[in-house]
N, C-alpha and C positions, 0 to 999 in steps of 0.2 A: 204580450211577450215578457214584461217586466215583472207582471203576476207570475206567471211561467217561472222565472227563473226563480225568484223570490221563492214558491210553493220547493223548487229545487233546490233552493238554497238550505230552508228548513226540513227537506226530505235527508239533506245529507247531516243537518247536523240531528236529526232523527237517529239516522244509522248511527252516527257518536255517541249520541248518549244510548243506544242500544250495547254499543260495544263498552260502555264503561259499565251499564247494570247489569250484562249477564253474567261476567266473571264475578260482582260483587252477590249476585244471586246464589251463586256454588256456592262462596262462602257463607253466603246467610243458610243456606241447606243444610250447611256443616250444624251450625250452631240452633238448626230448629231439629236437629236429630235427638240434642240434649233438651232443647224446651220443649216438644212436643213428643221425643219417644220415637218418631217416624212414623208415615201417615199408617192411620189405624191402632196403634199402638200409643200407651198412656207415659206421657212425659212430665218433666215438671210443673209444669205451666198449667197442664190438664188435669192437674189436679190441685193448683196453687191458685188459680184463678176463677173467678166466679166469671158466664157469661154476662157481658153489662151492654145494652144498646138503647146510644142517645138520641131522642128524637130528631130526626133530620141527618140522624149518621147510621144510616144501617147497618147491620152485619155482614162483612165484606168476607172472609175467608174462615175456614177452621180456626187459626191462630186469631186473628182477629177477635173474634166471640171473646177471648181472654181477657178484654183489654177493655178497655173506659177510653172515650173520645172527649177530648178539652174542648174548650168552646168556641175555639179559633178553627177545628176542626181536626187537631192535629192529634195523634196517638198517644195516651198516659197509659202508663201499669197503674192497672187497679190494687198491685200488690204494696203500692208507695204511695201512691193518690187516692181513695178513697171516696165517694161522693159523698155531697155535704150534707144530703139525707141521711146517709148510712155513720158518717163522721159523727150526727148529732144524735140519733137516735141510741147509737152504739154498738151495733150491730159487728156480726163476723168482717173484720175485713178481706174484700176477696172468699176463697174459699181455704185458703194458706193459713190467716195471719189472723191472731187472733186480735182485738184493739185491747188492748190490758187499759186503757184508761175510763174505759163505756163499762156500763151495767148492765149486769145480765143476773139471770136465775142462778145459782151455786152450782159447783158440779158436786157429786156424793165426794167423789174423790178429791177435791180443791176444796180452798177454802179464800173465800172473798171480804175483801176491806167491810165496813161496815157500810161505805159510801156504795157498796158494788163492784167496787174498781179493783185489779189486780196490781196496781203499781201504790206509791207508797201515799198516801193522802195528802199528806206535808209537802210535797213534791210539784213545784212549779212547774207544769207541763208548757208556759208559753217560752221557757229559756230552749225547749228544743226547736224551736221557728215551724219550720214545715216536718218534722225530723218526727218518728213515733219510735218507741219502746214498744215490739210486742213480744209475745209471748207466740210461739208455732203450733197450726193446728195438725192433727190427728197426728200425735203426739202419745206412747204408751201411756201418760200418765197425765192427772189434770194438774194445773198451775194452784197456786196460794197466793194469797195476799201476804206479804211481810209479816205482819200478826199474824195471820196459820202455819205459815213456814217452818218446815222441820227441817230442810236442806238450805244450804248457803245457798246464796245467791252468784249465777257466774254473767257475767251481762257478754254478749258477742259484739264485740266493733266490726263491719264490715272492712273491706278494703275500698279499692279504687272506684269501682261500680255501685256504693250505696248500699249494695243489696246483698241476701246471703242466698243467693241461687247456688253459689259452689259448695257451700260450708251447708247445706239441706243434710245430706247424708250423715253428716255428724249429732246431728239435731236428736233424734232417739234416744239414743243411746244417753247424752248430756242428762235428757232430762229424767232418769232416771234416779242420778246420783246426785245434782243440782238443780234448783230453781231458776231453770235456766228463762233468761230475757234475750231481743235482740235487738241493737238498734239498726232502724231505716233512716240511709238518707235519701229522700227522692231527687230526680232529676233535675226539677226546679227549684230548689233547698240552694239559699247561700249564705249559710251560717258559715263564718272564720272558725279558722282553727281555736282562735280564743274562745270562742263561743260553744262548740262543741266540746273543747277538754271542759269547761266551764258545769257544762248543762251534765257532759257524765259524772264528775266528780260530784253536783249534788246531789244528781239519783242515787249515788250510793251510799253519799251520806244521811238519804230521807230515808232508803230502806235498811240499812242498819240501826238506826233509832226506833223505826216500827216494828224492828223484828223481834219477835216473846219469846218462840219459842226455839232457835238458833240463832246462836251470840256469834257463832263464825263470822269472819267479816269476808266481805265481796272478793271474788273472782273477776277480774276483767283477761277475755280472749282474746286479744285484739292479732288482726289478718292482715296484712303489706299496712296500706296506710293506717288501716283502723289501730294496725300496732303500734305506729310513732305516738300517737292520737294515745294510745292505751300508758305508754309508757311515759307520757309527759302528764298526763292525771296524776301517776304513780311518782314523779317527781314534785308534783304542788304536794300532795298528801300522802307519802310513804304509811303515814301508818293509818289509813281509815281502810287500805287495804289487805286481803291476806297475801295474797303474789297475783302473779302476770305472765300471761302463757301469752307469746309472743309468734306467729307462727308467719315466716319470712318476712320479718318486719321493715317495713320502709325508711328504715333509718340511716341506710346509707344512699339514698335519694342524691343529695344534694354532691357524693361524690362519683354520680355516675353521668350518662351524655343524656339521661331522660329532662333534666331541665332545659337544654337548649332543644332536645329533641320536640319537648311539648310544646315549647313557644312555636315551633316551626309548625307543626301541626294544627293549631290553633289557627294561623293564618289562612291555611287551604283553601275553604268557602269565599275569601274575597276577590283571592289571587284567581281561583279558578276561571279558565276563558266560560263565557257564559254564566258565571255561577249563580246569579239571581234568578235565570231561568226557571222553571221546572217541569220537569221529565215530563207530565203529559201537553202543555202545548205545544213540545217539540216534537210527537211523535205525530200529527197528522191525524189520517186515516185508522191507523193503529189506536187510537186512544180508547176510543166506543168501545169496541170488542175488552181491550186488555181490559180496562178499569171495570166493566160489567162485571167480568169473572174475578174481579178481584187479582189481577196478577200483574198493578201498574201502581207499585208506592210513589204514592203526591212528595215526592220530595226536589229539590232544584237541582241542578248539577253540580252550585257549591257543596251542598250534603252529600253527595255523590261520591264526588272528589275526595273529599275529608273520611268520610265511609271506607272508600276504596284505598286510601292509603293506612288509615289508622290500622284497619281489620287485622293484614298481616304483619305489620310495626307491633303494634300494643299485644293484640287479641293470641295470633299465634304460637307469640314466643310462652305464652303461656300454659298452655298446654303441653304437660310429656309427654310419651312413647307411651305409656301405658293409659291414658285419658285420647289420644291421636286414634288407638288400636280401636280404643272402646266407639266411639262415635261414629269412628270411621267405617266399625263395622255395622251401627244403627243405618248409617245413612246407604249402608250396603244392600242390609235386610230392605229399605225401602225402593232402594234400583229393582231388587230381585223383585218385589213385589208386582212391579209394572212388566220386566220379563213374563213372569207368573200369568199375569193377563192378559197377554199377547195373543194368544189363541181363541181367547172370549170374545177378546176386539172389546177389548176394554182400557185396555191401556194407555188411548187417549185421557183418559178421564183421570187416572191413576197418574197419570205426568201432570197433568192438570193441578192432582192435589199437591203433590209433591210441591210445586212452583209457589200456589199457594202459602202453603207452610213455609215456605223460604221468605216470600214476600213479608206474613207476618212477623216471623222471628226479625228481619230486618230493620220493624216498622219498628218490635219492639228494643232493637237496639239504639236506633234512633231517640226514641222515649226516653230511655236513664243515659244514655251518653252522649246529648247533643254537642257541637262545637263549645258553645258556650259552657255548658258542662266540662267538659274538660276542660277549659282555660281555666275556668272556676277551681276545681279540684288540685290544680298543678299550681294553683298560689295558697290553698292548704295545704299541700305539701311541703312547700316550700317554709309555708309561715310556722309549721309544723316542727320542720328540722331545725330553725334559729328557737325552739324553744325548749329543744334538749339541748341543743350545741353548747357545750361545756358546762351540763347539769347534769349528767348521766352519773356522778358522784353520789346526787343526793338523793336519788332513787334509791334507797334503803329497804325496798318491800323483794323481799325474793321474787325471780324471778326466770320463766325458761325461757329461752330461744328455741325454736322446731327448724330446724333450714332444711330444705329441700336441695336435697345435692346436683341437682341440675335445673336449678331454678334458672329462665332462658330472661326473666325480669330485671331479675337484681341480683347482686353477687353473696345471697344470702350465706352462703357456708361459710367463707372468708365473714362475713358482716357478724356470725355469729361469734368468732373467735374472739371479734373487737369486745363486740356487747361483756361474753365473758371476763375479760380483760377489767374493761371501764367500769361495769354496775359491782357495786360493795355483794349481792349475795345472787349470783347469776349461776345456772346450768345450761346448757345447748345439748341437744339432741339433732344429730343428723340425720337427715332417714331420707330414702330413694323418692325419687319425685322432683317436679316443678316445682311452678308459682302456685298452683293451684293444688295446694296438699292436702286439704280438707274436705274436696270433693271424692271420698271414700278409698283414696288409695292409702292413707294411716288411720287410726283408731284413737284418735285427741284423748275421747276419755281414758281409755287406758294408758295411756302417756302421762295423761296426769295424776294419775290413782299413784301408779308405781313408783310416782317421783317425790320425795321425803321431800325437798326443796318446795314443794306445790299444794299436798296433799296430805295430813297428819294420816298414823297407818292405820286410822281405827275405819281409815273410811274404804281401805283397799279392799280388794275384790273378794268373797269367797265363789271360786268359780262355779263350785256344786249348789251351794246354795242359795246365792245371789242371782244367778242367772233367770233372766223373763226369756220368754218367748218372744221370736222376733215380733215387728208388727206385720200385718199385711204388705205396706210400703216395702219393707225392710228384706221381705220373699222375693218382691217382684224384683227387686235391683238387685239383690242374687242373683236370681233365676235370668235376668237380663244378662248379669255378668258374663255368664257362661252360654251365651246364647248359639254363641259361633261355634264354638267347642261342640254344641250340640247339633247344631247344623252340621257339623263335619261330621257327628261318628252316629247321629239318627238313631237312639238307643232301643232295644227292644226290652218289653220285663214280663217275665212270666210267671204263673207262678203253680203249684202241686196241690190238685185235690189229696187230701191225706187216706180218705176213704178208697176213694178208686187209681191213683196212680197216676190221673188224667192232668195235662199239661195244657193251660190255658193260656191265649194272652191278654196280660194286664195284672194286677194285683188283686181282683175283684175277688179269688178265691184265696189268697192270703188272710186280708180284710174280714172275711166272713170265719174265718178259724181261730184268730186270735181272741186271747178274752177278756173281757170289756172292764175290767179290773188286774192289775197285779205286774209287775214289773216282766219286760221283755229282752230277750236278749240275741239279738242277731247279729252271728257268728258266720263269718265267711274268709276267703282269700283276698291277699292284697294284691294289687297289679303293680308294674312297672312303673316306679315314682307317684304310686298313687294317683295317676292322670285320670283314673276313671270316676274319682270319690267325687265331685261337684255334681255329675250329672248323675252320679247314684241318690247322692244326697237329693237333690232335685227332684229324679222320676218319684222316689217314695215318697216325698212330700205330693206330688202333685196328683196323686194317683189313693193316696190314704189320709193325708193329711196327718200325717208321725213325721214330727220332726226327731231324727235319731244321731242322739246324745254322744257322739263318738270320746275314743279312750284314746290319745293322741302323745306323740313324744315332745315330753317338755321343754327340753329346748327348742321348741316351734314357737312356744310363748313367753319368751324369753325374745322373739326380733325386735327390728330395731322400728318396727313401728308397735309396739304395746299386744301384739295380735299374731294370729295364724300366718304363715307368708306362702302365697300363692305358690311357691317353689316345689314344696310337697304336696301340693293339692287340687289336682284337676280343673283349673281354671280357675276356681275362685279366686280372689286376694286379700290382699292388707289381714285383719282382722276376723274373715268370715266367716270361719269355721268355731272360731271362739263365741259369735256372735250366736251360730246357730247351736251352740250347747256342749263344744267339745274340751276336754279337760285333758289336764296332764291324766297319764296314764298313770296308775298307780294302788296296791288291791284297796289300800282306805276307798280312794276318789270311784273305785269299782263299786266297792259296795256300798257307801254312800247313795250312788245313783239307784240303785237295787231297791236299799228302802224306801227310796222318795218315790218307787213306783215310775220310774220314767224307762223309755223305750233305752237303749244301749246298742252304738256300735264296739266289734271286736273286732278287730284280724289279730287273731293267736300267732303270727307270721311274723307279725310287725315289720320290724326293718329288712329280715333275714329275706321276706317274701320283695318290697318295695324294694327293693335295690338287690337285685336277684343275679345269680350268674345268668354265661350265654346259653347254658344247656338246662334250665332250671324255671323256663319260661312255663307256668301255670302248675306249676311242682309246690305243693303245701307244705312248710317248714316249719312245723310245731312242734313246742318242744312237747317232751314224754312228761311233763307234769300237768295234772290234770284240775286246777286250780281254779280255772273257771265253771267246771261244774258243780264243784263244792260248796264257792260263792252263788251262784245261780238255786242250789237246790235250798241252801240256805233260806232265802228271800223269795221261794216258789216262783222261780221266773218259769217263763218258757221261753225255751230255745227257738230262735228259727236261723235254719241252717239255710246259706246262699252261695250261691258262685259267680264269677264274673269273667265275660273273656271278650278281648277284642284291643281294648287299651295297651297292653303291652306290647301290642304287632305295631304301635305304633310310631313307636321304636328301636333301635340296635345297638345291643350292647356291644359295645368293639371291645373291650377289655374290663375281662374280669377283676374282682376288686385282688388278689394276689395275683395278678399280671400287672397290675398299674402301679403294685407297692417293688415287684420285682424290676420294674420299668424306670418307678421313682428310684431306684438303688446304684443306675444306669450311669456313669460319667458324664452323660449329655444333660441329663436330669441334676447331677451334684453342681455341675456349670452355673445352672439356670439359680439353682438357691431357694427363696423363697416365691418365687415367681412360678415352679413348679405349683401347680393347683389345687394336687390330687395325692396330699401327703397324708401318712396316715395317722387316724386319731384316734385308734382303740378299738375295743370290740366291745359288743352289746349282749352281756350276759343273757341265755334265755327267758330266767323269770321276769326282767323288764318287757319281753316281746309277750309276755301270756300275762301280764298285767297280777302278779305275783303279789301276795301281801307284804312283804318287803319292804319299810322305807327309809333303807336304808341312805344314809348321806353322802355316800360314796361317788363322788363326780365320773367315776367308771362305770356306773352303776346302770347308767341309761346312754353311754356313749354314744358316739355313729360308728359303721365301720369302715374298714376302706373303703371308701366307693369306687364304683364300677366307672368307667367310660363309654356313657352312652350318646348315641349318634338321630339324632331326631327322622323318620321316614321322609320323603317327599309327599306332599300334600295329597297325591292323586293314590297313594299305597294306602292312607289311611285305611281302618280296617271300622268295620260295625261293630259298635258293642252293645253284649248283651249281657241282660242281669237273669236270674231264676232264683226265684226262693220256693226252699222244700216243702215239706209236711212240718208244721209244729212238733216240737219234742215238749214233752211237758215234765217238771223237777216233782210234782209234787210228791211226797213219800221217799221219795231219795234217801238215804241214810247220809248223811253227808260225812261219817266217821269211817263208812265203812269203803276204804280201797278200793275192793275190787269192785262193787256196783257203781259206782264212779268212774272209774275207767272203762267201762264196759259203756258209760254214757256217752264219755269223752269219744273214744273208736266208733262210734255209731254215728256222730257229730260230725268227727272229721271224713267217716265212709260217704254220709248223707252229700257234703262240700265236694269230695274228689269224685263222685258219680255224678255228681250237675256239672262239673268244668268237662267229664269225658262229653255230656251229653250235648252242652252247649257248644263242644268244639266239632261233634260230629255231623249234630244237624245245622249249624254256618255254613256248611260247606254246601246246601239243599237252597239257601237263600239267596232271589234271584237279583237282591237292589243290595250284596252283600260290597261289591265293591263302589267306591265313592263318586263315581260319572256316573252312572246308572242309576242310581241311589239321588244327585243333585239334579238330574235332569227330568225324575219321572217327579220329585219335589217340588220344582221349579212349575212344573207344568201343570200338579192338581193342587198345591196348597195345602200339603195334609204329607203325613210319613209316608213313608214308602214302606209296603208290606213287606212281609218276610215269610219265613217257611211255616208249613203248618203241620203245629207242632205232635208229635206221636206220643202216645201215654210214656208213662218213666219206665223202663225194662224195670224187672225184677231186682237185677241185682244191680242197678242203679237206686233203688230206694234206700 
C-alpha cells in the first residue's frame, strides 16, 4: 500500500512536470523554427553546425546531431565549444565558424599570417579565456590575415547570448566591404567585463600594427551588451579606433527593472518545489518510450522552472511583429506539413519530428544560457555600465547608435537621444524594429556605408557597379521570406514558343530562346503596390537562375534602414531588393546595367501603373516616349516582353489619388492637420517612370503622387497569380536615331504586354485551384502546387 501510494505520489508529480515541459516545448518549437528552418527544411543550425557524436552519447534527435556532448553528459554547441581534437589540430569549427587562430592551406582569395593563422600573430589568444575570434564560414568572400588585408577590419561583439545566431544575416553582406571578425562567448566562459574590454581592445591593437596593406583603423559592432562592452574599449582608447556602431546598446541597463529582474531569475532553480529533481525520474513508465525517441530533455525541474519563466520574460520581448510573423509562419509551414500527411498515416511520425526538434532547440538553449550563465552575464552587465557611468565624455571616437523603435528589451530610442547628447561625436539612426535588429529586418552595412560619421565616402556604395550576386544562403532566406506570400497566391509562370505561338508551363521555353551572351531586358506591367514583385522575382530565379537587375524609385533607397522597404515590394523586406541588384532608376544607372551585360527589370508604368486608379486595374500607363528602345537597341539587348495578373485583386482601391487629395481639402480633414496621412506630394513626371536619360536634380523630378486609398482583401478572396513571358524581341540592327523604327518597336512591345494581361485574365477564369480554399486544401493534401488551366496556343493577334 505504501509502495502504492508512493508510485502515485511520483505518477502525480509525473503529470507536473508534464504540465510544466509541454507549454515550455511550444515555446522551444517557436525557437527551433529559426535553428532548424522547420522539419525538412534547412535552418541555421543546419547548416552552422557539424554533426558530432560522443562515445557513450549517441545521436538522439535531428537537432541533436548539431551539437557536441560535455563529459558530464550534458549538451554544448559545437558552435562555442569545439573539441579539443578539432581545437588542436585547427580544423573548421562546427560547420559555421571558421577557427581564425588554427592553420590551414590559403584560400586563392585570402591571404594567411605567415604562422597560418588569420588573426594577428602578436596577439595573446589566452587573454580571451574560453572566448574565440572567428571569422564566418560560406561567406562570399575569403578572410586575410592583417598583413593581406586590403579592408579594415570591423570586429562583431555579440549581445546577451555569446553568440551571433541573430546578427548571421548581416554577416554577407559585412564581409564584402570589411574584414569582418566575430567574437564568441560560450556558455561556460566567465571572463569579467574587465577582462573582455581588455582582450578586445588588444586585438585591435595587434591587428592594426600587422596591418600593411590598410592603415584604417578598427571598426568595433557592438549588439545590447556586446555594445556597452564595445563602447567602454572605445572609452580606454578613443583613438586606436575608427568609430562604433552601437546597435540597441545596453547602456541604459542599470536604469531599467532588468537588474533586480535578473537577480530574481537567477534564483528560480533553487526556489523551485522539487527543483533538484529531473524530468525523467519523475516520469515513471513514460521515461523508456520518451527518452528512446528522443523527446525527454535530461534536465531537473529547477531548469524547467528557470526555462519556463525566463523564455517569455527575456526571450519574447525580443522579438517584433515582423520576426513574430516570420517564424510564426515557419512553425506554421511545419503544422501544415503534418496536416499534409494525415492521409498517408504518416503524421504520427511528422509530430514525432516536429517534438523532436523542439526538444533539441531546447537542449540547445539550455547549452549557451544556463542559470548560472545568466547570473554570470547580469554581473557583466552590470560591472559593465560602472565602467562607462560618467566616462561617456571621453569617448572621443565617432560613433552611431541603431535603436530599434520598438525594442520590447530596453528603452533604446530614448537611450539613443541620451547617447547623442553625452558622447563628444555621436549619430543615432532609428529604424522600425525590436531588440533584435540585426537579424535581417535593417541592412547594418548600408547604415554604415552612408553615414560620413562611420564610413569615409570613398568607400560608399556604387550600386551598378559594386554589386556581387547574392550567395546561395542569401536566396534561400529571400525565398523563405516570402514564403507565405507564396503560399497564399500559388504562382503560375509560363512562357511563348516564339516559332509556333504555343504556350507552356514554366520557363523552360523562355530559357531556351534567350541568348547565351549580351544584355537582356524584360519589360512588363506593374501591379498594384508592386505586391506581386518578390514572388516574380523568386519564380525566375528558381526556374532559370537570372537574378533580374530591377530599375527602382530612389527614394526606396533613401529608408530608414539603408535598403529597399518591404512597403513597395511584394513581401520582401528591409534591404532585399537592393540586395538582389536593384538600383535607383535613372537612363545613366539603365544603361550602365546594359553594358555590363546583366539581365534588367522595367515597368515603363512605374508609379502611374503601382499605385493605379479604381478603374485602371491591369490598364498599361506608358508614357508616348520610346526611350527604352533606343537604350536597349543601343547595347543589342533583347527584349522580353511579360505580363502579370492576379496581385492587384488582392486589393481595393477605395479612393482614387484626386478623391483623397479632394477628400484631404475637406474641413474634417483641415481639423485633423497633420495627422491626415494621405497629403499630397507632387506628381511624378513620365520620363522618371520610363527610366529617361534625364538626371536631372530636381527633387520633383522622381516624386510620389497622391496616393490612392487602398483597402487590403480578406484572406480567403486572395486571387492566383500569374506571370507569362512572350516571344523574345531582338534590338540588333535597330537604328537607334531613326524615330519611327523605334516606335514601331516600342508599340509591338507594349501590344506583345497588353495581349498577355488579355490572355492571362481570360484563361484564370478556366483555372480550377483558382480560388485560395481549393487551391490550400488540394496543396495541403499532395505536397506540390496545385495545377491550373492548360494552356491554349497565343491567338493571333495576341502575339
Amino acid at each position: 500500500m505504501q509502495r502504492s501510494q508512493r508510485s502515485m505520489g511520483l505518477g502525480g508529480v509525473g503529470a507536473i512536470a508534464l504540465r510544466l515541459i509541454l507549454p515550455l516545448l511550444v515555446f522551444a518549437h517557436s525557437i527551433s523554427a529559426f535553428v532548424t528552418g522547420g522539419v525538412g527544411r534547412p535552418g541555421l543550425f543546419s547548416r552552422t553546425l557539424a554533426p558530432v557524436s560522443r562515445q557513450g552519447h549517441p545521436v538522439r534527435s535531428p537537432v541533436a546531431k548539431r551539437f557536441a556532448w560535455r563529459d558530464d553528459g550534458g549538451l554544448k554547441a559545437a558552435v562555442a565549444v569545439p573539441s579539443q581534437e578539432e581545437d588542436e589540430a585547427g580544423k573548421v569549427d562546427g560547420e559555421g565558424l571558421r577557427d581564425t587562430g588554427a592553420a590551414r592551406a590559403a584560400s586563392p582569395q585570402g591571404s594567411l599570417g605567415d604562422d597560418g593563422s588569420l588573426n594577428p600573430a602578436s596577439f595573446d589568444e589566452s587573454l580571451l579565456g574560453k572566448c574565440k575570434i572567428v571569422f564566418p564560414e560560406h561567406m562570399p568572400v575569403q578572410p586575410s590575415a592583417p598583413g593581406g588585408a586590403t579592408k579594415p577590419l570591423l570586429l562583431y561583439v555579440p549581445g546577451f547570448d555569446g553568440s551571433h545566431m541573430f546578427a548571421e544575416p548581416q554577416f554577407a553582406d559585412l564581409t564584402r566591404h570589411f574584414e569582418l571578425r566575430a567574437l564568441l562567448i560560450p556558455g561556460d566562459d566567465r571572463s569579467t567585463a574587465e577582462d573582455l574590454v581588455g582582450a578586445i581592445g588588444a586585438f585591435l591593437e595587434s591587428w592594426h600594427r600587422e596591418s600593411l596593406k590598410c592603415r584604417d583603423k578598427p571598426i568595433l559592432l557592438g549588439e545590447s551588451c556586446g555594445g556597452m562592452l564595445s563602447l567602454a574599449v572605445g572609452i580606454r582608447n578613443p583613438k586606436g579606433l575608427n568609430s562604433i556602431v552601437l546597435v540597441n546598446p545596453a547602456t541604459s541597463y542599470r536604469d531599467t527593472a532588468w537588474p533586480t529582474v535578473g537577480r530574481l531569475l537567477a534564483l528560480v532553480p533553487d526556489v523551485a518545489p522539487l527543483g533538484s529533481r529531473r524530468l525523467p525520474e519523475l516520469l515513471g513508465a513514460l521515461k523508456g518510450p520518451l527518452e528512446q525517441r528522443g523527446l525527454l530533455p535530461d534536465r531537473s525541474l529547477g531548469e524547467l522552472a528557470f526555462a519556463g519563466t525566463a523564455a517569455p520574460l527575456m526571450g519574447l520581448r525580443m522579438f517584433d511583429e515582423r520576426q513574430i510573423r516570420k517564424y510564426g509562419g515557419m512553425a506554421l509551414e511545419s503544422a501544415l506539413g503534418v496536416a499534409r500527411d494525415v492521409p498517408r498515416g504518416n503524421a504520427p511520425q511528422r509530430a514525432e519530428d516536429l517534438a523532436k526538434e523542439a526538444v533539441g532547440a531546447l537542449e540547445y538553449l539550455f547549452s549557451i544560457m544556463p542559470p548560472a550563465t545568466v547570473a554570470h552575464r547580469l554581473k557583466v552587465l552590470e560591472d559593465g555600465s560602472k565602467m562607462i557611468e560618467g566616462n561617456l565624455g571621453k569617448a572621443e571616437v565617432p560613433c552611431l547608435v541603431i535603436a530599434g523603435e520598438d525594442d520590447g528589451v530596453l528603452p533604446s530610442k530614448a537611450e539613443s537621444e541620451r547617447l547623442k547628447k553625452a558622447l563628444p561625436r555621436c549619430a543615432t539612426k532609428v529604424v522600425e524594429g525590436g531588440h533584435l535588429l540585426l537579424d535581417g529586418g535593417i541592412n547594418v552595412t548600408e547604415i554604415v556605408l552612408k553615414s560620413p560619421l562611420v564610413s569615409p565616402p570613398s568607400t560608399r556604395k556604387n550600386l551598378v557597379e559594386d554589386w556581387t550576386p547574392p550567395s546561395p544562403e542569401e536566396v534561400r532566406n529571400a525565398s523563405d521570406s516570402i514564403s507565405i506570400l507564396r503560399r497564399m497566391t500559388s504562382p503560375v509562370f509560363l512562357s511563348t514558343d516564339a516559332n509556333t505561338g504555343v504556350v507552356e508551363l514554366g520557363l523552360r521555353k523562355l530559357n531556351a530562346q534567350l541568348p547565351s551572351t549580351g544584355p537582356v531586358l524584360f519589360v512588363g506591367n506593374h501591379q498594384l503596390m508592386a505586391m506581386d514583385l518578390g514572388v516574380l522575382l523568386d519564380g525566375v530565379y528558381a526556374e532559370t537562375g537570372t537574378i533580374l537587375r530591377g530599375l527602382a524609385h530612389p527614394m526606396l533607397f533613401e529608408a530608414e534602414d539603408g535598403g529597399v522597404p518591404g512597403a513597395m515590394g511584394g513581401g520582401m523586406s528591409g534591404n532585399m531588393y537592393e540586395k538582389f541588384g536593384a538600383v535607383p532608376v535613372s537612363g545613366r544607372n539603365f544603361a550602365k546595367l546594359l553594358q555590363r551585360g546583366d539581365p534588367v527589370l522595367l515597368f515603363p508604368g512605374g508609379l502611374g501603373e503601382a499605385l493605379h486608379r479604381k478603374d485602371e486595374y491591369y490598364t498599361l500607363k506608358w508614357p508616348e516616349k520610346t526611350d527604352f528602345v533606343r537604350l536597349a537597341a543601343r547595347y543589342n539587348a533583347t527584349i522580353v516582353p511579360f505580363g502579370g495578373v492576379g496581385a492587384s485583386d488582392a486589393a481595393t482601391v477605395l479612393l482614387d489619388p484626386d478623391e483623397v487629395k479632394e477628400f484631404g481639402e475637406s474641413p474634417i480633414v483641415k481639423l485633423l492637420g497633420a495627422a491626415w496621412p494621405f497629403a499630397r506630394v507632387a506628381t511624378e513626371p513620365e520620363d522618371a517612370a520610363a527610366g529617361r536619360s534625364s538626371e536631372s536634380s530636381s527633387s520633383d523630378r522622381l516624386a510620389f503622387k497622391d496616393l490612392p486609398i487602398v483597402v487590403p482583401k480578406p484572406p480567403w478572396e486572395v486571387s492566383r497569380t500569374y506571370f507569362m513571358f512572350g516571344s523574345p524581341i531582338r534590338t540588333q540592327g535597330i537604328n537607334v536615331k531613326d524615330a519611327e523604327e523605334c516606335a514601331g518597336v516600342y508599340t509591338k512591345v507594349q501590344g506583345e504586354v497588353n495581349g498577355i494581361l488579355s490572355y492571362l485574365l481570360d484563361n484564370r477564369e478556366n483555372d480550377p485551384y483558382k480560388e485560395l480554399s481549393a487551391r490550400l486544401l488540394y496543396e495541403t493534401q499532395n505536397a506540390r502546387s496545385a495545377p491550373t488551366f492548360s494552356p491554349p496556343p497565343l491567338a493571333k493577334d495576341q502575339e
